[in-house]
N, C-alpha and C positions, 0 to 999 in steps of 0.2 A: 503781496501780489496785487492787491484791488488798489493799493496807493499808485503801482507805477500804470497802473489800467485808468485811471482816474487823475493822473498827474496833468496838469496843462499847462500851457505859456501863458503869461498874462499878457497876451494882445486881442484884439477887436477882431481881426483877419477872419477868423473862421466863423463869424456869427453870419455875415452873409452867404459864405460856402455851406455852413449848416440849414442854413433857413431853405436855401433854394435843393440842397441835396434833399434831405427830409422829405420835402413836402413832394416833391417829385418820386419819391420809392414810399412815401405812401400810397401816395394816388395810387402808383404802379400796385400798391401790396393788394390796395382795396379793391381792385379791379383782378387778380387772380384770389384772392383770398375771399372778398364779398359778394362780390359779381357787378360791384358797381361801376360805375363812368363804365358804361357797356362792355365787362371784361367777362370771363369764363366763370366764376365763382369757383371756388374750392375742388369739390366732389370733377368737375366739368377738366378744371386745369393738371389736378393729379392724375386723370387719366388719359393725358397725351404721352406718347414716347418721351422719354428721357435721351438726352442730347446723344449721348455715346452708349455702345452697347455694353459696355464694363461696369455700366448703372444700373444695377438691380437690386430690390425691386423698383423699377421706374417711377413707382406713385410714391416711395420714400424722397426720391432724390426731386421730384416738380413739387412736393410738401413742402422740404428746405428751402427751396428757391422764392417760393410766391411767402410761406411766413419769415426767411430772410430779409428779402426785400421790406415787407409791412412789417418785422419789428426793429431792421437793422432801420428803417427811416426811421421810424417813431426815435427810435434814442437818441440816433444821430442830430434830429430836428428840437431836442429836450435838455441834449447836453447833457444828459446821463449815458454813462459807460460809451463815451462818444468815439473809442477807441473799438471796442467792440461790436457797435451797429456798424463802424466804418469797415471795419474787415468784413461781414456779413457782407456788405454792400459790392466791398471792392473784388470777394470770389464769385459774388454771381454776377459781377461782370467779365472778370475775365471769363467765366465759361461761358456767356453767351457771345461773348467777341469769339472766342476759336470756333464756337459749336452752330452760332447760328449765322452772325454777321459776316466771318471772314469768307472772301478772302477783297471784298468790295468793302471799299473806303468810303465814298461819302453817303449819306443821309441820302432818303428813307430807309434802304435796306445795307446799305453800309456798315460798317464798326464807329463812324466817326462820334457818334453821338454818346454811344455807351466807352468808350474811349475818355470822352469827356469827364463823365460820369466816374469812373475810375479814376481818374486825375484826382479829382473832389474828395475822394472816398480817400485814399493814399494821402491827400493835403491834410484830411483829420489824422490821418492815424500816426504823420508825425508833430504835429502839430497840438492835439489833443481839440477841447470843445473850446478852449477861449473863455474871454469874460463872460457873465452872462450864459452862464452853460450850470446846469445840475454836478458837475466837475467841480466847478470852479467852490460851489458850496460849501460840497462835501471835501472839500481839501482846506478851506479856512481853519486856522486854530491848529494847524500842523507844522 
């Protein structure tokens, strides 16, 4: 199971889709998760509503979301288990596209941006981490 979660292609492709993804769903983590780049901090963002009412309890499901994002970035940005941080990546975007952005398309309050973002996330996870990925290491010698 951990070989085909850690398998990659040997091309280049995704090191810039990782670098720019990562670093973007950190910020984003650090900013629900630490409170910094002026975000809610932890204790602050788990106690917003959860998107749909079928999410109880709501501080379980805003926990997932803000540590998703801060560790699905970190892996995805590390190229460890790059398949993993992308799927992390790629459900809390689709539920912020249905739950907060839809049904308005473009940028600032739009879907189009986290749309993007999902693209990216879907590009690793068929793709894996590429050369140069914590992947690519740990699969040498196989």
């Amino acid at each position: 199971m951990l070989r085909k979660l850690i398998k990659t292609w040997p091309v280049w492709m995704p090191i810039p889709v990782r670098l720019a993804l990562g670093g973007i769903f950190i910020a984003h983590g650090c900013q629900k998760v630490l409170g910094k780049f002026g975000g809610p901090g932890f204790n602050t963002f788990i106690s917003l509503p959860a998107p749909y009412p079928f999410m109880r309890p709501a501080w379980l499901w805003m926990a997932a979301a803000a540590l998703g994002e801060l560790v699905g970035g970190v892996l995805v940005l590390l190229g460890l288990l790059t398949r993993v941080g992308a799927f992390l990546i790629a459900v809390t975007m689709i539920v912020a596209i249905f739950s907060v952005h839809w049904p308005v398309f473009f940028a600032p309050k739009g879907f189009e941006y986290p749309l993007a973002l999902l693209a990216m996330a879907v590009a690793l996870l068929i793709s894996g981490g590429g050369y140069a990925s914590f992947d690519k290491v740990l699969t040498r010698g196989r």
